[in-house]
N, C-alpha and C positions, 0 to 999 in steps of 0.2 A: 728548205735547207738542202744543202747539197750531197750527193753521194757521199763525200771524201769528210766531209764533216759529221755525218752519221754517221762513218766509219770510226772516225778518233772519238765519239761522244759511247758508243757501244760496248767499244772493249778496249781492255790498256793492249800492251804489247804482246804478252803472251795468249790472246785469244780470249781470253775469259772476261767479263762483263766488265767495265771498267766501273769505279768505287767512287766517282766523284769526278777525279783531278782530270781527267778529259773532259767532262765537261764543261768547268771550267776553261782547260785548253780551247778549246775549240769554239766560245761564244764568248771570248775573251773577257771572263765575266770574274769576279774575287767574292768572296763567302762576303756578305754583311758585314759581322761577326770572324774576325780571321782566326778568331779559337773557336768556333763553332763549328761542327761535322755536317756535312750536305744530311738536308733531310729525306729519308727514308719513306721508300714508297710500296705499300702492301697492296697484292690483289687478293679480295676476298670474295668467294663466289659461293651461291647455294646454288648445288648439280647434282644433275640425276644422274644414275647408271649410265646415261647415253650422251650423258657432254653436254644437256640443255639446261640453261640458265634464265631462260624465259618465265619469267612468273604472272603473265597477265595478255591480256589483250590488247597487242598494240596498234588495233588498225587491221592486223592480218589474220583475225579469228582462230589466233590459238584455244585452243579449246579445254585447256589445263590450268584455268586461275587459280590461284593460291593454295598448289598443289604440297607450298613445304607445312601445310597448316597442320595438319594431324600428329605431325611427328617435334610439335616447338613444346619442350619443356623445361621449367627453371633452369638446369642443369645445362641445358645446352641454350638457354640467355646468357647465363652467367660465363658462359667459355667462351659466347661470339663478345659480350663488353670484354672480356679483359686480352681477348686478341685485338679488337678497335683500338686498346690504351686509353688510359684515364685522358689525354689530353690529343684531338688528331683535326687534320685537314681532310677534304673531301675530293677527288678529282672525278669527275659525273661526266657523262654524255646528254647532250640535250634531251634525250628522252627518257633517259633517268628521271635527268633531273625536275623534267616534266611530274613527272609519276609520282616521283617522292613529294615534290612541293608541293600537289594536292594530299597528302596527306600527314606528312614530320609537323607540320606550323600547325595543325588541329589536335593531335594525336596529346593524349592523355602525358602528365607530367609522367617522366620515367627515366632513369638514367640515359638508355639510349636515345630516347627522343631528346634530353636535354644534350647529350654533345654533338649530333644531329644539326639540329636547330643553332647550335653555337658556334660548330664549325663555319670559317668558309668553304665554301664551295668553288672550286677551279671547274670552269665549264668549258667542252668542247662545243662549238657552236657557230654556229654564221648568222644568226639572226637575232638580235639585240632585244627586242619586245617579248615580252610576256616574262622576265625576268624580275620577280617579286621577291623570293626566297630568299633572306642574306644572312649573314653577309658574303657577298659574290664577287669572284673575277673574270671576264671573258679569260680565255687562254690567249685567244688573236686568232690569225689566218694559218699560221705554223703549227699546228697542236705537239708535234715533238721540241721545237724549239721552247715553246711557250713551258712544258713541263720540264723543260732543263735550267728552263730561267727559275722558277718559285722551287725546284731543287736544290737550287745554292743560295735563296735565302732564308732568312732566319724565319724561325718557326717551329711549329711542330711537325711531326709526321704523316705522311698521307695515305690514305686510304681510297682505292677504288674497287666499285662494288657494281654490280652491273655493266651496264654502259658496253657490251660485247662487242661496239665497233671500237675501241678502245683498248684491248685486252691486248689482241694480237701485235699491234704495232709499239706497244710498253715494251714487252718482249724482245719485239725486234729487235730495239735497238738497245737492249740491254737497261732498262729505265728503271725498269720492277726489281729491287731487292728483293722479295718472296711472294710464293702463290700459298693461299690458304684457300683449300678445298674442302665444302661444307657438302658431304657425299650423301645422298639420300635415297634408300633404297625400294626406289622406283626409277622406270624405264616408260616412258614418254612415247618415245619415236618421230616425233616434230616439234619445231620451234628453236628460237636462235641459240647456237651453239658456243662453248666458251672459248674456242677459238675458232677464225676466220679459213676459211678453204685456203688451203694452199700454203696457209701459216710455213717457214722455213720449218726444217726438225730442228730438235731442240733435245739435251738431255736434263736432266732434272735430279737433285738429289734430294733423297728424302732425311727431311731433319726431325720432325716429330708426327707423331699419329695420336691419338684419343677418338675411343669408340666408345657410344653411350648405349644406354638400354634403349633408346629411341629405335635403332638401328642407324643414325647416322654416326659419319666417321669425320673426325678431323683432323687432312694431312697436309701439314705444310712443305714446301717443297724452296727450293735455290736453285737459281739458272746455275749450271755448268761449264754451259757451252754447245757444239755443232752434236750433233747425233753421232753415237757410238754407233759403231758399225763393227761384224767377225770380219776375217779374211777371208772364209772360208764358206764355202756353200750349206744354207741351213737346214740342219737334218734333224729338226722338229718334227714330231706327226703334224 
């Protein structure tokens, strides 16, 4: 996809993320459904103090598996299902989606496991084999294009969770309606972060928070727009 089209697909006019109708514009595409709203797309992430969303061993000898395990209790099940929504879509990076299909399709009946397992799954990917888990859709070769296409159709809402190489460029181009930050207090110091070096700035408004006795915190957040910035030289200690 071209510069100038992820420009119109990002933001409407005035800078700020655009709601749909560019996307549409730009991949000359029409809702399904012409009374039905573009579907909405949530980034939910479990993070540490230090930005790390890594929960396992991928090949690269992280050394911190399933570090959010001490702190999962009802209280904080019961607040990640009803942030998922009773009915959602999945959009997974191939090594997610790796990780999860060895274990969602075995994993004990559970709410989560059943909308999991029922959703499709939207995959970034280049390599077609070893996909068993469904029901599935490649995205294609355009992984922004392909997410602006199953945006405007009918459906429910989607959900991504993991998949880090994936985060930063939702973002980018304005795709993610909101981040939900699943804060957990530990500090790591290695392993893949929840966004990509060099990520643009970005401001962030904060729309809700809930803190458990766990100590984790749950803040969800809406893009803004470019990074606020003073005029003035900062005279912070």
């Amino acid at each position: 996809m071209s510069n100038w089209l992820l420009s119109i697909v990002a933001h409407d006019a005035s800078g700020r993320p655009d709601k749909g109708e560019g996307i549409l514009r730009a991949l000359n595409l029409k809702p399904q459904n012409p009374e039905a709203r573009m579907r909405k797309l949530r980034i939910i992430e479990h993070v540490s103090l230090d930005g790390v969303i890594q929960h396992s061993d991928d090949g690269d000898f992280f050394p911190h598996s399933d570090w959010t395990a001490p702190y999962r209790t009802p209280a904080g099940r019961d607040a990640m299902l009803a942030a998922y929504g009773g009915s959602f879509d999945l959009v997974l990076g191939r090594r997610t989606y790796d990780i999860w299909s060895g274990f969602w399709p075995h994993a004990p009946r559970s709410p989560m496991a059943d909308g999991l397992n029922a959703a499709t799954k939207y995959i970034a990917t280049h390599r077609p084999e070893g996909l068993e888990w469904g029901p599935f859709v490649r995205l294609g070769p355009d992984i922004i294009e392909g997410i602006c296409r199953i945006k405007a159709q009918d459906g429910p809402d989607l959900i991504l969770s993991g998949s880090s190489t994936l985060t930063s460029p939702l973002l980018e181009h304005g795709l993610a309606d909101d981040v939900l930050l699943a804060v957990y207090p530990v500090l790591l110091g290695t392993g893949k972060r929840l966004f990509a070096e060099k990520t643009s700035p970005r401001s962030f408004e904060l729309v809700g928070t809930e803190a458990f006795p766990s100590g984790i915190i749950f803040s969800t957040y809406k893009f803004v727009g470019p990074l606020k910035q003073g005029s003035s030289p900062s005279r912070q200690p």
